[in-house]
N, C-alpha and C positions, 0 to 999 in steps of 0.2 A: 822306608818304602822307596825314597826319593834313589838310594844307595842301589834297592833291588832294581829300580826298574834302568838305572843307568848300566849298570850291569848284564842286564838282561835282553838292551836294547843292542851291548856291544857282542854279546854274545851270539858264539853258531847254533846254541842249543835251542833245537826247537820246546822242547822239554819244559826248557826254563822260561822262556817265551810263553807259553800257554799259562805256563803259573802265572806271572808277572802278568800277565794280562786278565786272571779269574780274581787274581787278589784285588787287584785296579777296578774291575769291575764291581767286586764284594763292595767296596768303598763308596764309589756311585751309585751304588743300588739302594744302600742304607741309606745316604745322607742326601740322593737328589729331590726330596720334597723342599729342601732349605737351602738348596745350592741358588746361585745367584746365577745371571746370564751366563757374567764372565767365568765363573768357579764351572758352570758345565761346559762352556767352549773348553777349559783348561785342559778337561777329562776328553774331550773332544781329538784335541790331539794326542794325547796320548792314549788311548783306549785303539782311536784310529791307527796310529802309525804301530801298536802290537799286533792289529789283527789282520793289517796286508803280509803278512810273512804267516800269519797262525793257519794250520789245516782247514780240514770242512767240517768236523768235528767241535773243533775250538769256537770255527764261527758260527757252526750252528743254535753251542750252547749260546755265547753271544749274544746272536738272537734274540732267542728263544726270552734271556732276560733283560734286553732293552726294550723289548716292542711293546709289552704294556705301560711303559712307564710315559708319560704325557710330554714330559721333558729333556728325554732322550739327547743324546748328542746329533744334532742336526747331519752332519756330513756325514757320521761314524753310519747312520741310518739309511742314509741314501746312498752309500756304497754298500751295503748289507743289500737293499734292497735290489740291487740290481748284478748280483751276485749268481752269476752262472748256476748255483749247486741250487734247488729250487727246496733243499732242504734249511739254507740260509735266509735263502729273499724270505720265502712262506711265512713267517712267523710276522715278520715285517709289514707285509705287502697287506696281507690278513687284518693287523692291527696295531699297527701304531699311526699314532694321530699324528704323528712329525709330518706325514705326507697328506699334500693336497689334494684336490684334483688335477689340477694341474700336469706333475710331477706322475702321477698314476696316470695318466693319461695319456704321457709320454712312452713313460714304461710297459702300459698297455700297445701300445704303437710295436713295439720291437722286439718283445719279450717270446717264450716260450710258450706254448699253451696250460704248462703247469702253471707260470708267472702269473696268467691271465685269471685260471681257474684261483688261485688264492685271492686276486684283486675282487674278481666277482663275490666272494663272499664275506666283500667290508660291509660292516653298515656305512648308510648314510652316502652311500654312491650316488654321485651329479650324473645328470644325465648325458652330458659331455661324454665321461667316463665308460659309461653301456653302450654308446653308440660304438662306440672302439671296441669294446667289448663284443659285441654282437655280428660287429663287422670282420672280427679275425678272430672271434673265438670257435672253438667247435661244439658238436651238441653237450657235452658235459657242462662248458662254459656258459652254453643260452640256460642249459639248465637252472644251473649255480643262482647266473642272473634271475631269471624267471623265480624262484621260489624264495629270493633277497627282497622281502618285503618292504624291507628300506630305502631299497635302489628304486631310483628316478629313473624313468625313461622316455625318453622324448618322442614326439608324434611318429618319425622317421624310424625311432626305436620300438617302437609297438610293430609300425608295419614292417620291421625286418623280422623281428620275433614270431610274430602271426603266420609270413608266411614260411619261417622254419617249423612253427608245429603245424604246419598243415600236412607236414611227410614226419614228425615224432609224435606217434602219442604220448608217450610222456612229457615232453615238451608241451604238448596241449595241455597235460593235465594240469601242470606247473602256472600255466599263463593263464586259463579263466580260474582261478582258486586266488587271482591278483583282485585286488579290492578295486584298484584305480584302469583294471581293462578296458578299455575304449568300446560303446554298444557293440557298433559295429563288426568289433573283431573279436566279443564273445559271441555275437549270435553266428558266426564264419564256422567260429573252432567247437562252440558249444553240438553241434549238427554232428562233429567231427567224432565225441567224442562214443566209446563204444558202452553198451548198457552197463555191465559188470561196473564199468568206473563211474560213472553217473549215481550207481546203487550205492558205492563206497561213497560215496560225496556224497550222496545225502545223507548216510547214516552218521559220519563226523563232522558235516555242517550243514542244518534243515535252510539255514539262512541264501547259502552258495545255491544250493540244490533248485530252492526256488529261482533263484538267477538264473541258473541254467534252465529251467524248463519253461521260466518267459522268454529265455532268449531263443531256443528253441521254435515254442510256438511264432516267437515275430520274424526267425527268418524262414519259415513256412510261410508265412504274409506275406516277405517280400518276394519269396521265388514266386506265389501266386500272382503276385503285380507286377516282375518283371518278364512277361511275356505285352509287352506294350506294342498300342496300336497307334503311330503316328503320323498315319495320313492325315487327320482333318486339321490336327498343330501343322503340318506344312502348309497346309493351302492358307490356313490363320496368318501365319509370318510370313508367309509369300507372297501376299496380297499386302503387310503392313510396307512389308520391304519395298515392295512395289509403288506405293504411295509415299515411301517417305519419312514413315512414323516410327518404324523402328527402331528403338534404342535402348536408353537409359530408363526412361520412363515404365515403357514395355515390357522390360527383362522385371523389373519392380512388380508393377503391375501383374506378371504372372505370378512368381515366385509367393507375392502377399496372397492371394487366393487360391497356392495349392496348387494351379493348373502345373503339374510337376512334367507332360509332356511338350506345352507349348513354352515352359521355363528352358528346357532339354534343346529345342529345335531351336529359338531364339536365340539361346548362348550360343549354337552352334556359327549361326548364321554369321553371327557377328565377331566371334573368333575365326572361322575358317575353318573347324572342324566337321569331321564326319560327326552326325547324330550317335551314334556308340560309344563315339570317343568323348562325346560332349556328357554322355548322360553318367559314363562314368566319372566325372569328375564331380558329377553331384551325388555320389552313391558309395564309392568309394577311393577312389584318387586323397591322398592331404589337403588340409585345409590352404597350406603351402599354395600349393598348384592350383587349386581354385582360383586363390589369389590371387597370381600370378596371371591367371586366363582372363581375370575383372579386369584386371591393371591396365593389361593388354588390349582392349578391347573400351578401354576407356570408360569402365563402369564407375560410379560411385558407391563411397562407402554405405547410404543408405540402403541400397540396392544389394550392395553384397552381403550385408549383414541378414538382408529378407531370404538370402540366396544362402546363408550358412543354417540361416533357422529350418529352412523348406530342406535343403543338405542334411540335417542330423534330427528332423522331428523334432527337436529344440533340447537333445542331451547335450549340448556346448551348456556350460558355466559361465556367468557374466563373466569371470576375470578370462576363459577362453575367448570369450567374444574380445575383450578389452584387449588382449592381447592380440588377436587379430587384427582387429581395429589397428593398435600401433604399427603393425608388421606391415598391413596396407598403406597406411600414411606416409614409412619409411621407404618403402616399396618404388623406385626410379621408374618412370614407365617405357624408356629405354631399355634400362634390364629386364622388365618386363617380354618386352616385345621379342628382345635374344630369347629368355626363358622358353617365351611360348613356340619357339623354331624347334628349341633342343625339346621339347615334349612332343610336340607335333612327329617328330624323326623318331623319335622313340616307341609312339605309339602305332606310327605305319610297319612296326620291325615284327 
């Protein structure tokens, strides 16, 4: 073997080349459950240094049978995987565990849309990875993602998703049929969706179906409550403002008893924002920004937490709250105060 592949490596033939490279492979395929680190780096270079010269064929088979294999040659992998011909990377990009997040994430960065579409359909996608995903992928790719019940996606990641199915239905359909869809943005897309699909979704899951028709019903509740009447919350905080008392204690003090319009007119006050702008960041703006609006405004953590519960009717999870928690505590109120300019600019636009 040692004779073929010296030979083959000195040779013009592509021919021979492709052998010498399916035989090399045949060898690593059998015996990589018992290959040792070093015994796979071995195969590593040479497996690699046949398949920069070998067609798109050669590399596809390749591919095709390193990418299940768990212990794969690491480099031989990640030049596969970033392999123009989207018939090499795919196999790869799809499924082999040699890649991290990391590394997909990069690759998600600069790749193709086909590159992209095979990434979206790994298990076990970091949420890292979806946000790159979501942010250069196209509708096939949100698809992909959306219906990768394994894939993670982050707050930021729901609300880019969200409002791409708000223009695909099938993309909507994709996103509320997710176990883990934020209330919020199933009762958005649940309103969205058209009867005929509704009918299909409850007949292949009564469980979803019910989901969708509370979500339904509660965002008929909230369009019914979002015609708000917020004169008497101004004269309320205009009179505290006026006296002095307005603050931390107050913005508490609403938020724990509900008053969700003098919460709304308060936070505004004390941030600097218009009432619209204030009341969506209790309704639907990220928790992110909230955050960012307390910080700014020199709230405390006991107060924003009354303020994320009166925020979501109390669908956050402790570990959501805890996490929040930590992200305010980390949270500079320097950057804060930048934060709340570059929101403020965004939302007069």
């Amino acid at each position: 073997m040692m004779t073929d592949l010296e030979n083959a490596v000195a040779s013009h033939s592509a021919e021979r080349r492709t052998e010498t490279l399916r035989k090399v492979t045949d060898l690593f395929v059998v015996g990589a459950p018992k290959f040792s680190a070093e015994q796979v780096a071995l195969f590593d270079g040479v497996i690699g240094r046949l398949a920069q010269d070998a067609d798109v064929a050669a590399r596809t088979e390749l591919s095709a049978r390193l990418a299940p294999i768990d212990n794969a040659p690491v480099a031989t992998i990640e030049h596969l995987a970033n392999d123009d011909a989207i018939a090499v990377a795919g196999p790869i990009l799809k499924d082999s565990a040699r890649l991290g997040d990391a590394q997909l994430t990069a690759l998600a960065s600069i790749r193709s849309q086909g590159h992209l579409q095979a990434i979206a359909g790994r298990r076990d996608l970091g949420a890292h990875v979806t946000d790159v995903l979501l942010t250069r992928g196209d509708g096939h790719v949100a698809r992909t993602v959306a219906g990768n019940s394994s894939a993670r996606l982050s707050e930021s990641g729901f609300d880019k998703i969200a409002d791409l199915a708000t223009r695909d239905p099938r993309l909507a359909e994709c996103v509320v049929a997710r176990a883990d869809i934020p209330p919020r943005h199933l009762r958005t897309l649940a309103t969205l969706l058209p009867e005929p699909v509704r009918q299909r979704l409850a007949a292949n899951n009564p469980q979803l179906a019910e989901r969708i028709r509370a979500a339904v019903v509660q965002a008929a509740e909230d369009a019914a409550r979002s015609v708000r009447n917020y004169s008497s919350a101004k004269e309320t905080v205009a009179a505290m403002a006026k006296a002095g008392t307005l603050g931390d204690a107050s913005v508490m003090e609403f938020a724990k008893a509900e008053q969700f319009e003098e919460t709304v007119v308060a936070l505004a006050a004390l941030v600097r924002l218009p009432i619209a702008v204030s009341e969506r960041l209790l309704l639907t703006e990220s928790v992110d920004t909230l955050l960012i609006a307390a910080k700014s405004a020199d709230l405390t953590w006991p107060t924003v937490k009354c303020l994320l519960m009166l925020r979501t009717a109390s669908h956050l999870s402790p570990q959501d709250i805890e996490d929040a928690r930590m992200s305010f505590i980390r949270l500079k109120p320097e950057t804060a105060k930048q934060g709340i300019k570059f929101y403020k600019l965004r939302a007069s636009q």
